[in-house]
N, C-alpha and C positions, 0 to 999 in steps of 0.2 A: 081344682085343688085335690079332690079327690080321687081323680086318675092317678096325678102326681104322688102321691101319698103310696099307694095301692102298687105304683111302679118301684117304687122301694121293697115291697113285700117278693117283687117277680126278679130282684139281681139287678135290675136299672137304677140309674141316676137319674134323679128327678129333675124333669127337663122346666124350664123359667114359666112359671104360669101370670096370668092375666097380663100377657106386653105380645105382641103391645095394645095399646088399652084402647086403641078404637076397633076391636076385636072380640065382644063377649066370651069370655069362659077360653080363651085362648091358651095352646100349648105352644111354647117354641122350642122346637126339637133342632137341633145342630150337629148332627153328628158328622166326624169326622171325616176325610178323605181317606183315611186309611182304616176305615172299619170294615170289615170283609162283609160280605152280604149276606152269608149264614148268619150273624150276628141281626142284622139289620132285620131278617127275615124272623129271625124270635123276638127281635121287638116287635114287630107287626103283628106277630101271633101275641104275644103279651098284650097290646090294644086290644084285641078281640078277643081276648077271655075277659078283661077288665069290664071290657061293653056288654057282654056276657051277664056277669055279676051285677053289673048296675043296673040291667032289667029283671034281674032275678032274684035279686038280692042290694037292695039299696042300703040297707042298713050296715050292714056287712059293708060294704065299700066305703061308704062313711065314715067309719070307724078306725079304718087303716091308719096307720104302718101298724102289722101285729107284731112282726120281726126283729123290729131295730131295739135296740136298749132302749129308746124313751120312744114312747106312742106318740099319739096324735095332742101335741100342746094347747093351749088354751092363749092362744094368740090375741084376744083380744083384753085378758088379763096382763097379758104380758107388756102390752102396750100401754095401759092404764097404769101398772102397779113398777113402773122404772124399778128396777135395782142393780146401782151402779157402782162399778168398785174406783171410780176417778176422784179424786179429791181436790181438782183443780189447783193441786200447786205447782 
């Protein structure tokens, strides 16, 4: 999750993490047929800074998205504490 995250900070889209699930800590990256390979080739280099940072800096990576207008949420509040605007009618 926190590659994902951290790949938000680098100009990527944060590619489907843990699927699928007989997979530990899995990324699924799908990129397009029509993505040129200089693209592809700074995503690869963007993995290997992030790999970078998470042996040099664990906490820092953790921490990510510093970029986006909301940070890193608290997803398991999020999923305890519903707040729902549907009023079943």
């Amino acid at each position: 999750m926190d590659f994902a995250k951290r790949l938000l900070d680098l100009g990527y889209h944060a590619p489907t993490t843990y699927f699928p699930l007989l997979v530990a800590e899995c990324l699924l990256i799908e990129p397009t047929e029509s993505e040129a390979k200089e693209m592809l080739d700074g995503f690869v280099e963007a993995l290997v800074q992030i790999q970078h940072e998470a042996e040099t800096d664990a906490e820092m990576l953790h921490n990510a998205p510093y970029t986006m207008p909301v940070n890193r949420l608290d997803e398991v509040r999020a999923a305890k504490q519903l707040d729902l605007a549907w009023s079943g009618e």
